[in-house]
C-alpha positions in Angstrom: 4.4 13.0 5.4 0.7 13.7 4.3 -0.2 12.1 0.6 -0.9 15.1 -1.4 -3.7 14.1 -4.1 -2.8 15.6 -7.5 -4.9 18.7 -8.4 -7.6 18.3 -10.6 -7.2 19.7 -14.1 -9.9 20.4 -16.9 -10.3 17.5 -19.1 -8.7 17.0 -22.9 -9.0 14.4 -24.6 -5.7 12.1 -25.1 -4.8 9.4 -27.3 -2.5 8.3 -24.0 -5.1 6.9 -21.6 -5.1 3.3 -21.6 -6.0 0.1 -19.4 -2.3 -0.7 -18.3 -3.3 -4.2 -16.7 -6.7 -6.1 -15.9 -6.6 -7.3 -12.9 -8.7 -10.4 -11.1 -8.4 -12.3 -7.9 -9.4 -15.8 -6.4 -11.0 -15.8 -3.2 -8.4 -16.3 -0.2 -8.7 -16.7 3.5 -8.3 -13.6 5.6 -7.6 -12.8 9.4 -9.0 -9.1 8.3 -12.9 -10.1 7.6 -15.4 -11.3 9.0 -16.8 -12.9 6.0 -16.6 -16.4 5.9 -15.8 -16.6 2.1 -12.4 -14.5 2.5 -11.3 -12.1 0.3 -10.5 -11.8 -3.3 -8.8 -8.3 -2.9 -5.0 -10.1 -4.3 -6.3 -8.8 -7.9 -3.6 -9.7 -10.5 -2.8 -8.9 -14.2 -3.7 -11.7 -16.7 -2.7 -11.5 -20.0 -5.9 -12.7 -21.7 -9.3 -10.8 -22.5 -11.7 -10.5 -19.6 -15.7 -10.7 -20.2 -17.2 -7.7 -18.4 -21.2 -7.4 -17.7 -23.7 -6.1 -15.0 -23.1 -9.1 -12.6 -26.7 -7.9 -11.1 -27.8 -6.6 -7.8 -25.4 -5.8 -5.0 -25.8 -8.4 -1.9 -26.6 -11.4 -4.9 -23.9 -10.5 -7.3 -19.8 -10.2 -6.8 -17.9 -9.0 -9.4 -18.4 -7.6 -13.3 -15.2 -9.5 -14.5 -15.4 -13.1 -15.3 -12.9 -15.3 -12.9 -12.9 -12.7 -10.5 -13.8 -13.4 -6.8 -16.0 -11.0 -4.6 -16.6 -12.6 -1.3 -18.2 -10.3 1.1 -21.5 -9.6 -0.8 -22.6 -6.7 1.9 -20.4 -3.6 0.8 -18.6 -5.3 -2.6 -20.1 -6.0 -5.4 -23.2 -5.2 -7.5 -23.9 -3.6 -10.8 -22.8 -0.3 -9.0 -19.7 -1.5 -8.2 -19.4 -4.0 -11.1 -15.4 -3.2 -12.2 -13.2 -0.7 -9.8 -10.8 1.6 -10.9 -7.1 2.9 -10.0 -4.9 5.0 -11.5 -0.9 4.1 -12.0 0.0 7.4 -11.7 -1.5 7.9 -8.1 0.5 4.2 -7.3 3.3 5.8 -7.8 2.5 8.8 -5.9 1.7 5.9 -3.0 4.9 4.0 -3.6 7.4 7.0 -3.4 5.2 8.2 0.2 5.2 4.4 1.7 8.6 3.4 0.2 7.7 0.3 -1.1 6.6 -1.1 -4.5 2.9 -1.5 -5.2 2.3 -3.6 -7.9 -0.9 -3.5 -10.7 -3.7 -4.6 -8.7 -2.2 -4.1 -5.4 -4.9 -2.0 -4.5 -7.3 -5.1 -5.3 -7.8 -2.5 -8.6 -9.7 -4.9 -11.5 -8.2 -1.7 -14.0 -4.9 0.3 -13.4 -5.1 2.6 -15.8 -2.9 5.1 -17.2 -3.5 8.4 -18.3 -6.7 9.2 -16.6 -7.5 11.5 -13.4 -10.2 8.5 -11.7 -10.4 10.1 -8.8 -11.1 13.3 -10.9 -13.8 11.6 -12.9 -17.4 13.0 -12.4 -19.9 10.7 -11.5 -21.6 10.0 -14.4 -19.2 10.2 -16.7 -18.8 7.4 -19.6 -16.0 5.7 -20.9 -16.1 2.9 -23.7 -12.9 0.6 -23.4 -11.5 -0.4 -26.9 -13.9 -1.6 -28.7 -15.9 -3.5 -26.0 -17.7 -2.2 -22.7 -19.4 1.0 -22.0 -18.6 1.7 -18.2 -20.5 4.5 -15.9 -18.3 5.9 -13.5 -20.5 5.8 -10.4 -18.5 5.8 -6.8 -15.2 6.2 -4.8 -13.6 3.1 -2.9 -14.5 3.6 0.7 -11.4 2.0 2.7 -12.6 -1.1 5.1 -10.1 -3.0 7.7 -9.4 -5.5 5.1 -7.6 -3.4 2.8 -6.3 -1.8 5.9 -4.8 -5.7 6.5 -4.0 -6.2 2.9 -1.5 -3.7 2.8 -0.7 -4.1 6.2 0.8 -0.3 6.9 0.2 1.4 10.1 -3.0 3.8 9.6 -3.9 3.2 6.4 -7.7 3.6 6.4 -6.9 7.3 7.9 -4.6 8.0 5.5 -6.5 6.9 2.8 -8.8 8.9 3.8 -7.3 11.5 4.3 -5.9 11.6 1.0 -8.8 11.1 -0.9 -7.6 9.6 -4.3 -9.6 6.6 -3.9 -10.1 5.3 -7.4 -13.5 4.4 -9.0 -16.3 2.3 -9.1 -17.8 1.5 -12.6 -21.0 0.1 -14.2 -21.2 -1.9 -17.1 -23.7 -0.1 -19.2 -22.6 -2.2 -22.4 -21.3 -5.9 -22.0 -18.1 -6.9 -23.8 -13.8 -7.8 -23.5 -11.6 -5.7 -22.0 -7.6 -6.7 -22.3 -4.6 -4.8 -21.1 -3.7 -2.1 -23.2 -7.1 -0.8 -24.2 -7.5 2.2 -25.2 -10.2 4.6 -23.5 -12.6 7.1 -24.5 -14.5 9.2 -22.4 -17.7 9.5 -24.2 -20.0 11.6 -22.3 -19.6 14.0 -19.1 -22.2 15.4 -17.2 -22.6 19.0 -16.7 -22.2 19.0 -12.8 -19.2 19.4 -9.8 -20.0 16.2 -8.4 -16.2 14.4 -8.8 -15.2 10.8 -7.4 -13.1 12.7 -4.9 -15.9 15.3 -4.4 -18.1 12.2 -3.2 -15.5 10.6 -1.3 -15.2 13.7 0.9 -18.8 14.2 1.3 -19.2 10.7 2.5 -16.1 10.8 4.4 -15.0 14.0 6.2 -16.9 16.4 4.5 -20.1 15.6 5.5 -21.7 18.9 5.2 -20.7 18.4 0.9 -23.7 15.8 0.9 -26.7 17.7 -0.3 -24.6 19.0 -3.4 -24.0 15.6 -4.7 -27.9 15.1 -5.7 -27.2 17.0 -8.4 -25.2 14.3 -9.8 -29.0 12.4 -10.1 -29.6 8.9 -11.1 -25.5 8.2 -11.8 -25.3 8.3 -8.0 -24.9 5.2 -6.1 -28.1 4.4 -4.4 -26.4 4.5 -1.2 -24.6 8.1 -1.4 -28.4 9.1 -2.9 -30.0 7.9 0.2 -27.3 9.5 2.8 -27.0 12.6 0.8 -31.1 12.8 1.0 -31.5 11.8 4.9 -29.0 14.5 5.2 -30.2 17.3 3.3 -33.8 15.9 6.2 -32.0 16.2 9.5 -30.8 19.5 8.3 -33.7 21.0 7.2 -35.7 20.3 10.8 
C-alpha cells in the first residue's frame, strides 16, 4: 500500500509544537557505505541539553549537535545540513504502513518533533527553539542506500521517494541548547511556494518543478540552487 503524505494545510500558530526527543548518534561500522568512518545514522534521545552551532562548511564539518557523529563528509553535514528534522506524526503514518515500531531517531532524525508539518515547512522559514537556537529550514533528506540498509525494508529509497515526507534540513542561524520538550516558534515565513516537499519533488521526480524553486533565493541549498539553475540552462537552448 502506497504511503500517502498528509496534505498540506495553511499555517496557525500553536502552543502544541514541540521538540519531542533530541536525538545524537556515535559513529558505527556499516556494510551499507562506502565511507570508511561508518555511519552515525543510530540517532538516540538523550535526556540532557544539546549545544547546537554552524559546525561550518559541508565536506570539513559533520554535524550541528555536540556528541553527534557525521561520518561520510561528501552528502552529510555542513552548515546547510547542520541539525535534520522529522516529524512524529509522519512516524506514525510509517509505522502503521510498515508494521513495525519506529522509534525517536529511527530515521537518524537529530529532532522529532511534534506538532509541526516539516515536510510542509517552506524553505526559508525560521524557527527559534525555546529559548536557544534560531534554525533556517533549508532542505529535504534525499534517501541514500544506507538508510535504505538502516531500516533494512525491501524498497525503501523508492518508497521514500515516492512518498515524499522527507523531513528537514536546518541551519543554525543563532547558536544555543536545545533539550527535549522545547517549545517552537516559527518566527518568520517567506512569501513564496517553495515547501521542503515541493523541493524534494523537484529534485526527485519532478524534475521539471526546478526552475520555480529559485524563487526561494539565498535560503536554498547551494546544491538545489545550482541544479535548479543548470536546469532552467539546458532548457532554455
Amino acid at each position: 500500500m502506497p504511503h500517502t503524505p498528509r496534505p498540506s494545510t495553511p499555517y496557525v500558530p500553536s502552543t502544541a509544537s514541540t521538540v519531542l526527543t533530541v536525538n545524537v548518534g556515535r559513529a558505527m561500522p556499516s556494510a551499507h557505505t562506502d565511507w570508511p568512518g561508518g555511519t552515525g545514522i543510530d540517532k538516540q534521545p538523550v535526556d540532557r541539553p544539546v549545544r547546537v552551532a554552524a559546525p561550518g562548511p559541508k565536506g570539513r564539518a559533520g554535524s550541528g549537535l555536540a556528541g553527534d557523529s557525521v561520518c561520510d563528509l561528501r552528502h552529510h553535514g555542513g552548515n546547510d545540513q547542520a541539525v535534520y528534522a522529522y516529524a512524529r506524526e509522519d512516524l506514525d503514518v510509517w509505522e502503521r504502513e510498515l508494521g513495525r515500531e519506529l522509534a525517536n531517531g529511527a530515521f537518524g532524525e537529530n529532532l522529532t518533533t511534534s506538532g509541526i508539518d516539516v515536510s510542509g515547512a517552506l524553505v526559508g522559514e525560521r524557527w527559534r527553539v525555546g529559548s536557544g537556537p534560531l534554525l533556517e529550514v533549508s532542505s529535504p533528506r534525499i534517501p541514500c542506500r544506507t538508510f535504505a540498509g538502516w531500516l533494512g525494508e525491501r524498497g525503501w529509497i523508492k518508497r521514500f521517494t515516492q512518498a515524499a515526507v522527507p523531513g528537514a534540513y536546518l541551519r543554525v542561524l543563532e547558536p544555543g541548547e536545545i533539550r527535549s520538550g522545547d517549545h517552537v516558534e516559527i518566527v518568520h515565513r517567506p512569501d513564496h511556494e517553495v515547501t521542503v516537499a515541493f523541493l524534494f519533488r523537484a529534485e526527485t521526480t519532478e524534475r521539471e518543478l526546478l526552475p520555480r524553486v529559485l524563487v526561494a533565493g539565498d535560503a536554498l541549498h547551494p546544491e538545489a540552487r545550482d541544479a535548479a539553475l543548470k536546469y532552467r540552462s539546458a532548457k532554455a537552448i
